[in-house]
N, C-alpha and C positions, 0 to 999 in steps of 0.2 A: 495363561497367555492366549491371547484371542486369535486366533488361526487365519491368515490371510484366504479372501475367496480367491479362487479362479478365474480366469476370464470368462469359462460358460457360466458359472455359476452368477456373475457379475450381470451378465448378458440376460440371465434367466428370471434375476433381480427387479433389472431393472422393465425387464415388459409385463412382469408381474405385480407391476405397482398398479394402484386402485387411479394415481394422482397422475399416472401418464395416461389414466384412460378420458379423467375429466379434462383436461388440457386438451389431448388431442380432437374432442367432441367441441372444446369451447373453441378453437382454432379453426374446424372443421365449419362450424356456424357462423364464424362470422367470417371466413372467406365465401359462404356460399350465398352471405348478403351481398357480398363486395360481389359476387358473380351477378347477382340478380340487377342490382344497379349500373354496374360498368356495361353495358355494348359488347355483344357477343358476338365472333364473325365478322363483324365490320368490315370496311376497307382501309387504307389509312386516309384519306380523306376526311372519312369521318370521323375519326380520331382526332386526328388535326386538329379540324373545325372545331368538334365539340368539348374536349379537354385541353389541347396546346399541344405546342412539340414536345415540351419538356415532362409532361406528367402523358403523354402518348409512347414517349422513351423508356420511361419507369414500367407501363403496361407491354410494353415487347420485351423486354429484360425478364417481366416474370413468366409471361403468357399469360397474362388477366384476360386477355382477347378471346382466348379457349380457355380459360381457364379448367375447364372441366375435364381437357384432355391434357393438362399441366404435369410435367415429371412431379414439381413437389408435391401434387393435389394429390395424385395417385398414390406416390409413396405415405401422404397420412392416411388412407385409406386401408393399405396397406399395413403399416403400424398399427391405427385401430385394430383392424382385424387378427393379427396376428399378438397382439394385447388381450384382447378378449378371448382368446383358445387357451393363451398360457395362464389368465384369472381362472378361468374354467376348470381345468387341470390341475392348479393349486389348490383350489379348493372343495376340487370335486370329492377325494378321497373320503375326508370328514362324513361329507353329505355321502356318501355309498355304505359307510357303516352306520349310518343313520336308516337309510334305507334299508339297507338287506344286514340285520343283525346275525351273529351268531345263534344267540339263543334270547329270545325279547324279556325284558327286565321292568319291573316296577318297582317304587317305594312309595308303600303305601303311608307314609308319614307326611310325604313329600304331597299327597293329594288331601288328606289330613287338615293341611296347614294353605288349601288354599280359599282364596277371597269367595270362589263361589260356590264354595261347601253350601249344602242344602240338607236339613238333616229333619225327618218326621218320626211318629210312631203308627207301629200300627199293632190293630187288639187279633194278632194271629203267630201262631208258636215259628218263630226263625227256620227251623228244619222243613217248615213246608213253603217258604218262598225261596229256599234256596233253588228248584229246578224251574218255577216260574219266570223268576232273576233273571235264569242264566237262558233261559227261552228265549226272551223279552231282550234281552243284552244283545243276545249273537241274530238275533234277526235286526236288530235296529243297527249295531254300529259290525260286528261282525265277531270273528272268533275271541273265546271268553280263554281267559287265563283265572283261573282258582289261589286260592290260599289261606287253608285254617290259621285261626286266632286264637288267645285263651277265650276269647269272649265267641264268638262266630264265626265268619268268615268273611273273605272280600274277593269279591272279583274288578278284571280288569280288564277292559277290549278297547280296539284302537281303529282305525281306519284315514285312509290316505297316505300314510308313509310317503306310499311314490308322488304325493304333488309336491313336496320339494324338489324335485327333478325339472319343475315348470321353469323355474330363471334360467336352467339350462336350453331348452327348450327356445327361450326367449332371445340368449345369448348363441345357439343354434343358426337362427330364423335371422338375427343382423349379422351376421359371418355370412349367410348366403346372400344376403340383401348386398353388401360387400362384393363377394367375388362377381356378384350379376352385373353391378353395377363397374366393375373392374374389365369384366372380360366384353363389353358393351364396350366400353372406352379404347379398348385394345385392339379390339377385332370387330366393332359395328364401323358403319358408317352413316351419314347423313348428307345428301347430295339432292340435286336439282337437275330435272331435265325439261327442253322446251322442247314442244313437237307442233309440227304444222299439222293441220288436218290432213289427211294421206300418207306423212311421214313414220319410218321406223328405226327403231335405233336402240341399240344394247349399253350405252352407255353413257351413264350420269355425270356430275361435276361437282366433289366436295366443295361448298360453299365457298371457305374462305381462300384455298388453296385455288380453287379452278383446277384441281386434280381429277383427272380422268379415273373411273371404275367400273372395269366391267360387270353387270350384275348377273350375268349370267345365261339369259335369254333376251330376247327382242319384245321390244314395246310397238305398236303400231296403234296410231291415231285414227280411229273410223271416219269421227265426226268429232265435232265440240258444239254446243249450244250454250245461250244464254239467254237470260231473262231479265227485264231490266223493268226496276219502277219508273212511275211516270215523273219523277225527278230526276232521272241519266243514274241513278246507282245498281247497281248490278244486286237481283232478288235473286239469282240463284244461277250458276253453270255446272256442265258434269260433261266429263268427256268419255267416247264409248271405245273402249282398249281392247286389244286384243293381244293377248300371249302369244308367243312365235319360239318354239324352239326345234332346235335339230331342224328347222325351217319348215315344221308341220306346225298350224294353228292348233294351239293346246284349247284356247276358250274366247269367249267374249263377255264382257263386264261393264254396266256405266258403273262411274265412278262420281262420286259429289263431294263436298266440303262436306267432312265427319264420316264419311263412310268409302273408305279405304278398299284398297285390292288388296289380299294378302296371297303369295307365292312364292311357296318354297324358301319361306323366312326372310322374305324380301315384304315389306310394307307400301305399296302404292298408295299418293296422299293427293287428292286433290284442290293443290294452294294457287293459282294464280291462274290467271290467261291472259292475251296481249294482244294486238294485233297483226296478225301475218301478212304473209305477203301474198297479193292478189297473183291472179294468172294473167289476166290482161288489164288495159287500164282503156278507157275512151278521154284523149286530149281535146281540147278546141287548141289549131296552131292559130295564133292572131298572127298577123303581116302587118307591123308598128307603120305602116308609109299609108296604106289606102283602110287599115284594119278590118282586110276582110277576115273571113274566119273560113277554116278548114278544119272541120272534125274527123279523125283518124283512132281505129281501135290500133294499141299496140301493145306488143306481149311483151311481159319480162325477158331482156336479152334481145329481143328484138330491135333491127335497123332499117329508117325507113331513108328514106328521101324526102328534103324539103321542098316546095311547092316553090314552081320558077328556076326546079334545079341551083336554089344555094347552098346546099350542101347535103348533111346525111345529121338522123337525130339517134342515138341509140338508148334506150331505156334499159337502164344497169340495175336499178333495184329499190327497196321500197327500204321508209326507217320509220317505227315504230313512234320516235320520239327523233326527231330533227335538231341539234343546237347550232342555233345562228347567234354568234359574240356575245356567247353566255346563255342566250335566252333560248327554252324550248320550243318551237313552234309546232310540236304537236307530230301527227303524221305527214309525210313528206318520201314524195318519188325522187329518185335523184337519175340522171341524163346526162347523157354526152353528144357536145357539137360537135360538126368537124364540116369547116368551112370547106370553099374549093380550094384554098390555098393551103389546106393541109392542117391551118390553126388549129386550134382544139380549147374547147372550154367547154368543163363540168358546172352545170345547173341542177338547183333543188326547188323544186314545186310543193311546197306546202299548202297541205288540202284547207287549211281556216284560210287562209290568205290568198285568193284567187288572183289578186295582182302584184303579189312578190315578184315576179318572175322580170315584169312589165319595167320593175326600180333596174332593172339589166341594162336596159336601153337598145337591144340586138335588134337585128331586123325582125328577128320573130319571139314572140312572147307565147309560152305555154300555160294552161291551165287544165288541171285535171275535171273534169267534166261529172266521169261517172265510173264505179269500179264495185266488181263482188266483193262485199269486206268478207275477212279470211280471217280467222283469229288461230294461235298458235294455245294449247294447254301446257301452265306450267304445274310438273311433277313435283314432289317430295317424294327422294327413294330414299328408305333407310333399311337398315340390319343389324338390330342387336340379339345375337346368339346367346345374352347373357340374360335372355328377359323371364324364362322359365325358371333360373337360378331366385330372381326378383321375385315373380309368382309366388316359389313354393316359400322364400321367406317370409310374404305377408302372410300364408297361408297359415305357419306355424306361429310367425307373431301372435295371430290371434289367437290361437290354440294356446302358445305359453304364458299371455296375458291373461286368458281365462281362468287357467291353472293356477296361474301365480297369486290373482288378484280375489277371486271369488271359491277356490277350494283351499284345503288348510289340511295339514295333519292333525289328528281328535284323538285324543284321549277318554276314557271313561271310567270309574271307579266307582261301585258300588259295596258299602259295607252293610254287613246285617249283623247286627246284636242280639243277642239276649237279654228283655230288658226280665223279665220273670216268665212266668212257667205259660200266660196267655199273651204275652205282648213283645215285640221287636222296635227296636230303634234301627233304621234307616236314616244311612249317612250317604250321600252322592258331591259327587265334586269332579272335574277334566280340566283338561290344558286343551291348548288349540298352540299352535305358531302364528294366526294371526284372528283377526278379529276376537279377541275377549269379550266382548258384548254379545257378539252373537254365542258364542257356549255360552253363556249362564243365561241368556234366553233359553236354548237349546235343555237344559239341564232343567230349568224350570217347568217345561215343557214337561219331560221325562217324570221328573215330580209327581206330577197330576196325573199321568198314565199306570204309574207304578202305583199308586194308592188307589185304582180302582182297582187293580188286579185281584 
């Protein structure tokens, strides 16, 4: 009667199956295409826009949007990983006593009977190649195991054992690739900061959330520079940083696209720049009745008076990117009237468009004249604590790939007969675990070496 399993035993069953590990690889690929293609981060806007509400609906329900930091994603991750320790551990036993025997065994019938037996004579009496053999054996593959015959003897040497350990090795190196990739997801971040040139500030904004995190020290902006082809496209910017903690300057670093700040496992990235906001600006105020002109510098925040005493103008602040009824108009100051009677109307001065202002019809029309451009750098802060776990697994990848792929455990067997009272038949023949072609090369080899002896 067949014995009901247990529930661990059930459990132990089933993540030790070979078909929950392809499944979950095959699973694991082809959400990481659907990650590659879907929009990552986005806003919902662009979801919207770009797929619809209804298949935008389908991508919040899973988290396609982050996929990467997805409960289910994780959790196959997790399964992988913990599939692959329990495959490793089932089968590891086998493979240990393969490695580390009690007492190492041959049958030499069993090397007798194989495909690349290789067998010669030679015109010299068996009793005096017996310690040449065994010379020539234990310096090529390594220690010799003996054993008289009615006819001679035969010996047997072996080398590599421990490279079946290599899939382990291999199966090692994606368990860490795994946890690196797990505890990066758990505990890194990836955020965004803007800094004005002058400005400093300890704290980023997770992309999609606009979550606040403190990194740990203060960032201060020295300078930012750019370079521009002579087509308006930007050939190169790099802003010059400076570390601030305990509020002592720790250092100073330019920074460029591809070559990063690193500190104290914080990754400083420099992705973007924008326009900032100047410190003064120089207006011409036009007077729409006689249009004379009045040039006036004034600072952000600052309130002047208008000419003829009609009221007061105050300059609130600078936009990067201006939207008039949809449409961008680019950089733009925005201001505040205030008549004598108390009125109040907010205006925007868009610098491409000198007589936006003018379609107002006010007694007075602004135009921005002249101003120090100020550009703001935008950061990439991130932190993945799990990146040295990632390291050390490509590190051993390679190492168990090599093992696995290009070394092999080698067998060797050489018999020596008696063929009469001046001559010996030599018989040779090995096993490998992998590549067959190369031993009976290898053996062919050994052939030619042992017949000069």
């Amino acid at each position: 009667m067949k014995k009901n399993k247990t529930i661990p035993e059930l459990i132990w069953q089933f993540f030790s199956s070979v078909k929950l590990a392809v499944y979950t690889l095959v699973i694991l690929a082809i959400t990481s295409i659907i990650g590659t293609i879907i929009l990552q981060n986005g806003t919902s806007q662009q979801y919207s826009r770009e797929y619809g509400e209804a298949v935008y609906n389908v991508i919040k329900v899973f988290n396609i949007d982050d996929m990467y930091h997805a409960w289910w994603f994780l959790a196959l991750l997790v399964t992988l990983c913990i599939n692959i320790v329990v495959c490793s551990i089932e089968r590891l036993s086998i493979t240990w006593k393969i490695i580390f025997p009690k007492k190492i065994k041959f049958n030499p019938d069993r090397f007798r009977k194989q495909k690349n037996l290789e067998s010669f004579s030679v015109n010299k009496d068996a009793s005096s190649l017996y310690n040449d053999y065994e010379s020539f054996l234990s310096k090529t593959i390594g220690k010799v195991i003996k054993e008289e015959t009615g006819t001679g003897i035969v010996m047997y040497s072996e080398t590599g054992r421990w490279t079946r350990m290599g899939v382990y090795v291999v199966h090692l190196s994606i368990i860490l690739l795994l946890i690196g990739a797990l505890i990066g997801s758990l505990f890194g971040f990836k955020a965004s900061m803007n800094l004005d040139e002058g400005a400093t500030s300890d704290t980023a904004f997770i992309a999609k959330k606009r979550e606040p995190v403190n990194i740990g020290f203060s960032i201060r902006c020295n300078d930012f520079n750019v370079k521009f082809y002579d087509s308006g496209a930007p050939e190169e910017f790099k802003s010059n940083l400076t570390i601030i903690e305990n509020g002592k300057e720790s250092f100073t670093k330019d920074i460029l696209v591809n070559h990063p700040l690193r500190y104290k496992g914080i990754n400083i990235f420099q992705s973007s720049y924008g326009s900032g906001q100047p410190d003064s600006v120089v207006f011409d105020i036009i007077r729409q009745s006689d249009k004379s002109v009045t040039s006036q510098t004034i600072k952000i925040g600052e309130e002047i008076q208008l000419p003829a005493d009609q009221g007061s103008f105050k300059l609130q602040g600078f936009l990067p990117n201006y939207d008039f009824r949809g449409n961008n108009l680019g950089q733009a100051f925005i201001g505040k009237i205030t008549f004598k009677d108390a009125k109040e109307i907010q205006i925007a001065i868009p610098l491409k468009f000198p007589t936006f202002d003018k379609m107002r019809k006010g007694a007075f029309a602004f135009v921005a004249k002249d101003f120090e451009q100020k550009y703001y750098t935008g950061l990439q802060i991130t932190r993945d604590p799990g990146v040295w776990y990632v390291y050390s697994g490509f590190i051993l990848m390679i190492i168990g790939c090599w093992v696995t792929f290009f070394m092999s455990h080698q067998s060797l067997f050489i018999e020596i007969e008696k063929a009469d009272e001046n001559s010996s038949k030599i018989s040779i023949s090995g096993t490998t675990n992998r590549n067959n072609q190369g031993m009976k090369l290898k053996i062919k080899k050994i052939v030619t070496k042992l017949k000069d002896i």
